[in-house]
C-alpha positions in Angstrom: -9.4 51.4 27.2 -11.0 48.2 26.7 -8.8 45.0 25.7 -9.4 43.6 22.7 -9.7 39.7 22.7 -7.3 37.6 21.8 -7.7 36.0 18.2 -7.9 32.0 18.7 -5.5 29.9 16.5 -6.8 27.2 15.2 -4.7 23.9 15.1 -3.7 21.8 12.5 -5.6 19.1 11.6 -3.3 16.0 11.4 -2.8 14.9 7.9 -3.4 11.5 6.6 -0.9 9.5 6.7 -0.4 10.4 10.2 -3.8 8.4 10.7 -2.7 5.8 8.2 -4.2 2.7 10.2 -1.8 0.4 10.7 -4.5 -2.7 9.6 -5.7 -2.1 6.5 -9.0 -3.6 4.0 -9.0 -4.1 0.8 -9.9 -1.2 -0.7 -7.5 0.9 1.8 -4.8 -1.7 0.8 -5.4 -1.5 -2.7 -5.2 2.6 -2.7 -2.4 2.4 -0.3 -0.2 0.2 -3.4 -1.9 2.0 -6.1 -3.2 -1.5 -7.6 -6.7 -2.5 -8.0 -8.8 -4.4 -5.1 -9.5 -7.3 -7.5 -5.5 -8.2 -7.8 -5.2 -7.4 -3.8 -8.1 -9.9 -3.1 -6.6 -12.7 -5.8 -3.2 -12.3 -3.9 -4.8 -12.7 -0.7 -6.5 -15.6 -1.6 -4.0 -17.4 -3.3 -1.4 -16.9 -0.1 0.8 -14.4 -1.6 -0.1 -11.8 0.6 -1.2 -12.8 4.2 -4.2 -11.4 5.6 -6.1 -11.3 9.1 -9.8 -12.1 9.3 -11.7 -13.1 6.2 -14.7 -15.2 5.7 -15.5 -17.9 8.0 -12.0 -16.6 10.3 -14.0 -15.6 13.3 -11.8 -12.4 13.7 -14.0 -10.3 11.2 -15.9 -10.8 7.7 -13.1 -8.8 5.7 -10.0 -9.4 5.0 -7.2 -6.8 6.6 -3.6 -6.8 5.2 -1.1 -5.3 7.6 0.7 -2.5 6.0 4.7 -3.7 6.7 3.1 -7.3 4.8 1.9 -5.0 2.1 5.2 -3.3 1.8 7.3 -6.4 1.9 5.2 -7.6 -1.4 5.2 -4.1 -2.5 9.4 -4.2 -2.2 9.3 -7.4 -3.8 7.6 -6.1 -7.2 10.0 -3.7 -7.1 13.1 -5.7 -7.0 11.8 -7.8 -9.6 10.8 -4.3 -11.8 14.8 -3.6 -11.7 15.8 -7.2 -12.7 13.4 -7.2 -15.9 14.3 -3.7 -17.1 18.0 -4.7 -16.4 17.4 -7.8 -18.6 15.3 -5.7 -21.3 18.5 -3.1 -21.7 20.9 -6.9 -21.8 18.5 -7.4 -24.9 18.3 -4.3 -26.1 22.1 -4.2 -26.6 22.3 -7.4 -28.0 19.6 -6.7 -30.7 22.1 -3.2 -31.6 25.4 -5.0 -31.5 23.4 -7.4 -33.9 
């Protein structure tokens, strides 16, 4: 009786963020924060965020942001998120005891 063959499984594909480069452009860094390229550029450019490469760096014409820089800023926002919503509900309850 002949064998039948053995069915192949196929592997996973590795998702995303597994891949996730650790140096990312601006458009990768802007989809990576979910805010737009232009405000990632400005903040580059104005020293906020620090960068590698860039024009006239000699590394590479584009800027790359390094992800843990790009989280740092993105903790940042954050923190300062909590402290204006914690100083809107201050006001809030002001205006009520009012």
């Amino acid at each position: 009786m002949p064998r039948k063959p053995a069915l192949a499984v196929a592997t996973p594909l590795p998702s995303k963020t597994q891949n996730t480069p650790r140096g990312l452009r601006v458009e990768a860094a802007a989809d990576y924060a979910g805010l737009s390229p232009f405000f990632i550029e400005e903040i580059i450019r104005n020293g906020t965020l620090p960068a590698v490469g860039g024009p006239n760096s000699g590394i590479c014409a584009a800027y790359v942001v390094l992800r843990e820089h790009l989280d740092e800023y993105l903790d940042g926002l954050g923190e300062q998120a909590i402290e204006r919503a914690e100083q809107r509900r201050k006001q809030q309850k002001k205006e009520r005891a009012a």
